[in-house]
N, C-alpha and C positions, 0 to 999 in steps of 0.2 A: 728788893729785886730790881735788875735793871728794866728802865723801861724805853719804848722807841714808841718813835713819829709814823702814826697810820697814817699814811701816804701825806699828803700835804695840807693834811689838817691839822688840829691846834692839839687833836685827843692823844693821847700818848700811852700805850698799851704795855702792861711787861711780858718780857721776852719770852714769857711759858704760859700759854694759852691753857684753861679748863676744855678738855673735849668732853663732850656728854653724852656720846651716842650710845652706849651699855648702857642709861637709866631707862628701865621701864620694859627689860628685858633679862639682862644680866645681873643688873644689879634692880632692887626695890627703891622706893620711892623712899626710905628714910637711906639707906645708903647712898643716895643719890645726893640728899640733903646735908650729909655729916661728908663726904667728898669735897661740896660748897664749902661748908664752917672750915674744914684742914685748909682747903687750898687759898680761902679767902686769910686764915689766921699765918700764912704764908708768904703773904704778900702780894697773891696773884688779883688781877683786878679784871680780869678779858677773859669773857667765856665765850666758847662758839656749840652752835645747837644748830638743826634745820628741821623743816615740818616731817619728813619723813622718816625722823629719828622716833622711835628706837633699830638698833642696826642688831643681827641682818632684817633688813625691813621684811613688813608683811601688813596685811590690813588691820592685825587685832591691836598691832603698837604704834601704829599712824601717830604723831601728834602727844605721845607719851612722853617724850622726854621735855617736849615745851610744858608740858604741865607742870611735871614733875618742878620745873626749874621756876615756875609760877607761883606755884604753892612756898618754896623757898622763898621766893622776894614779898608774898603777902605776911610770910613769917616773920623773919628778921628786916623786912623795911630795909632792905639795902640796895634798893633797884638802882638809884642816885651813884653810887658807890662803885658801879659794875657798865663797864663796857661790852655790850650784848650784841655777838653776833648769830644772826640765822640766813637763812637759806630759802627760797623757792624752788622746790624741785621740778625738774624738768619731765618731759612725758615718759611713756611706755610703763606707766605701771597704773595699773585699772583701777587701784584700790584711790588712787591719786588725782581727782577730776578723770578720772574715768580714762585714763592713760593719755590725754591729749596735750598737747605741744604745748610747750609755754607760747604765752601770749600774753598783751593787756590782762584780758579779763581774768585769766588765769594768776597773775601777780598780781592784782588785787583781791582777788578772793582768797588767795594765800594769805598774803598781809595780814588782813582782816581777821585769818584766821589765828595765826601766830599770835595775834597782839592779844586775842582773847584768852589765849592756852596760858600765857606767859604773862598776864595780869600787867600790863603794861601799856601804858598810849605811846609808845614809842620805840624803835628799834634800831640800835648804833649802826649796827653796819651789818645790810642785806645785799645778799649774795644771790648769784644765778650757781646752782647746784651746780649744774652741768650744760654744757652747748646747745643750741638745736640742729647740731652738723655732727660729726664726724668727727673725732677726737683721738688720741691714744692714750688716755686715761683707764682706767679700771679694767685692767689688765690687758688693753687692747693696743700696745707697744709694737707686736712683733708684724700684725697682721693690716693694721695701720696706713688707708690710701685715700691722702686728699679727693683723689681724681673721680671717684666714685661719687661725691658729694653735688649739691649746687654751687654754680657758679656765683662770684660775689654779685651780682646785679639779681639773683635768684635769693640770696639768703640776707642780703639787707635791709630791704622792707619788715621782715621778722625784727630784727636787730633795730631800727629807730624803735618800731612799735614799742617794744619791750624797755629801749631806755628812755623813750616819752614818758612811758606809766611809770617810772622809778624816779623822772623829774618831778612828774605830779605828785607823788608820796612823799617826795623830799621837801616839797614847797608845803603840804598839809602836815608837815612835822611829822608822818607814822614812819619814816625812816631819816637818820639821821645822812649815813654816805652810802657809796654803793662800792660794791666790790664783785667779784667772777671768781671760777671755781671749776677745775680741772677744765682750764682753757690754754689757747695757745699763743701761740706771738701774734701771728696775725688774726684772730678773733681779735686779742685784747686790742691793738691798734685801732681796731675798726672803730672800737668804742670809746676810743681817745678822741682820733677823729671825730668823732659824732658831739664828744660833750664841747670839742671847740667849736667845731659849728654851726652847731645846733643850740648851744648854752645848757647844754645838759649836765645832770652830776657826773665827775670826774670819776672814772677809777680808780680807786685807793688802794686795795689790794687783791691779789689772787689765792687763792686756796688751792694748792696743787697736792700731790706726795712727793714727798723729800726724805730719803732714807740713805743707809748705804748700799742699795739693792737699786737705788732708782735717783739718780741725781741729772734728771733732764734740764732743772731749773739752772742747770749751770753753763748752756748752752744760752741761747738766742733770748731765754728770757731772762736771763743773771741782765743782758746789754738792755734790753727793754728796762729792768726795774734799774739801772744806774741812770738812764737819761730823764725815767719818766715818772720815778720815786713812786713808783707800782710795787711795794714789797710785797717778799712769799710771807702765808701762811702757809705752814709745813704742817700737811695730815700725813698720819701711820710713821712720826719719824724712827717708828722700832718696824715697820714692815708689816703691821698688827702683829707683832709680840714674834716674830718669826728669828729676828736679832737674837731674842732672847736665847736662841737652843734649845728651845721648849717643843719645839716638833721636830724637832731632828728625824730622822728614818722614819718618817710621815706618823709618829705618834700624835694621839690629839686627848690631850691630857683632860678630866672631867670638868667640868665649869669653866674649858677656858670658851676664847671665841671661837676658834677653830671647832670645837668639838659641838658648840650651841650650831654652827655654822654647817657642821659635817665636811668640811674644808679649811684646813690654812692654807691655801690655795699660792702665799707666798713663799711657803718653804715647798720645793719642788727638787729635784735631780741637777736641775742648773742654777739654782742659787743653794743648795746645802754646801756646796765647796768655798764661795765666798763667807756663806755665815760659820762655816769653823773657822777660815782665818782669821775671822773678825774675833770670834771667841778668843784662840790663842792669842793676838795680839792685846788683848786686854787681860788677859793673863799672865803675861808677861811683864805688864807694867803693873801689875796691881788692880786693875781698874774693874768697876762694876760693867759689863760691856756693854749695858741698858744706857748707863749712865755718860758714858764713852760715845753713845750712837747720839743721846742729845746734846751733846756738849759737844757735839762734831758738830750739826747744823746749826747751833750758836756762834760758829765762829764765821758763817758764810756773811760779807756784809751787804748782802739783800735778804736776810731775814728781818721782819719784823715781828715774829710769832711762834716759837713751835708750840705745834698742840697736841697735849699727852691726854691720853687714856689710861684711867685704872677701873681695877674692877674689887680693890678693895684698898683702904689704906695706905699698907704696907709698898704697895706696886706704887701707888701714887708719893707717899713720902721720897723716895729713890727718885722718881722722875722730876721731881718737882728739887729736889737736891743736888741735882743734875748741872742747875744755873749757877753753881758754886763749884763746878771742876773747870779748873783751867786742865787742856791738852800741850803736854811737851812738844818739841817739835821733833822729838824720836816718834813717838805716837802720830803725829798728824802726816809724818815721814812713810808712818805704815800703812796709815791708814791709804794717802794716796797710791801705796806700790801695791795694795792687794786691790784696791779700783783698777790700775792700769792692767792688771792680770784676769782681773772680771769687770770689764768696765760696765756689758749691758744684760743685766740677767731678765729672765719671765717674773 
């Protein structure tokens, strides 16, 4: 499988990320495990996890999926082998240091804890979940107003703090790089700024969603990752399974996420009309249109990662088969004319 350059280091990841956030909820801890052996006997070498996986979070799955993926590398001894990314999550949720803001002591006690879950003294590339500002991430697009936030002299003192303590993990080896996670142009800048200097670690990548329902990354942060070799990881690139036609007329079919979730909250009244076109047009050419939605954000060239989700298998072989469709340029012809006719959906 093809691999690319995490940001301007020497690691080099392939182009289809393992996402893990179903183990330890949707899926069991041996499913979780035989996902690893498939995707690993596949070629893939780059998993991404975070502490508040298992998804949709809650207190009883806090920290399930690091285990899960711990007990895997105590098993097969392949920790060496595998580029491990996780995550610090950020506040508002109680179950999570008691819902409070990231900070220092908060990413080290994270850290600390990860590395336990996950049987490991070291962790490739640690991410900041989520902002401690105002974002238009996780479905928060439409309603979405800088103004309302602090102003930068109000919210940078948070932001050294937080990438002091991610220098000092990096100098103590418990993390190798750092990267950010549904953030924006000017967040990530700040933190550019800051590692020159300051001499702090550099940002290597962002973790945004990348779908064909949500193609922000192709704006102002497509020119940020060409100047400043910040590539996307692309989370939900099926919209969590919404691509798929699988809730079409708000069905939420048994065991998926939608129905564990009691929402696919991406298939809604203004995206069902984009995701038929999508269907037809992949029906037209033949195409798996799962497979068609990842082989779209493989040709963007500021990916360094997408990252697929399955919940058995079957879903996972397809996705991970994905890295082997070349798109015609009738197809990528279509794909952009049903964008310009839905360019921004909920």
């Amino acid at each position: 499988m093809k691999k690319n350059r995490l940001g301007r280091t020497d690691v080099m990841v392939t182009e289809i990320c393992l996402g893990t956030m179903t183990w330890g909820k949707q899926n069991t801890e041996a499913e979780g495990h035989a996902q690893m052996d498939f995707a690993v006997d596949h070629g893939i070498n780059f998993f991404d996890t975070a502490e508040m996986y298992a998804v949709p979070p809650d207190a009883s799955t806090y920290g399930k999926t690091e285990e899960i993926i711990g007990n895997w590398f105590s098993r097969t001894g392949k920790r060496d082998s595998i580029v491990l990314a996780s995550k610090v999550a950020g506040g508002g949720r109680p179950w999570v240091r008691g819902g409070r803001g990231i900070d220092a002591p908060s990413v080290r006690e994270a850290v600390e804890g990860s590395l336990r879950r996950l049987r490991t003294d070291y962790i490739d590339l640690y991410q900041i979940h989520w902002p401690r500002r105002g974002h238009y991430h996780f479905e928060g697009s439409w309603d979405y107003n800088p103004y309302t936030q602090q102003k930068r002299d109000e919210v940078l003192p948070n932001l050294i703090e937080v990438h002091e303590v991610m220098g000092e993990l990096v100098k103590a080896g418990k993390i190798r790089y750092f990267g950010l996670s549904n953030e924006t142009a000017w967040g990530t800048m700040q933190y550019l700024k800051l590692a020159e200097q300051r001499g702090l670690p550099r940002v290597q990548t962002i973790q945004n969603e990348y779908n064909f329902l949500r193609r922000y990354y192709d704006m102002d942060l497509a020119e940020l990752a060409f100047h400043e070799d910040v590539g996307l990881l692309a989370y939900s690139p099926l919209a969590a399974g919404a691509i798929s036609g699988k809730y079409l007329g708000g069905v939420l079919p048994p065991g998926t996420r939608g129905a564990v979730a009691g929402s696919a909250y991406r298939n809604n009244q203004y995206t069902e009309p984009a995701i038929r076109a999508y269907l037809a047009l992949a029906a037209q050419h033949g195409l798996d249109v799962n497979q068609m939605a990842i082989a779209f954000c493989l040709t963007k060239p500021f990916m360094t990662s997408v990252i697929i989700g399955a919940t058995n298998l079957e879903q996972l072989a397809v996705n991970i088969a994905a890295a082997d469709v070349t798109l015609s340029r009738d197809v990528l012809d279509g794909i952009q004319q049903i964008f310009m006719q839905y360019p921004r959906t909920l």
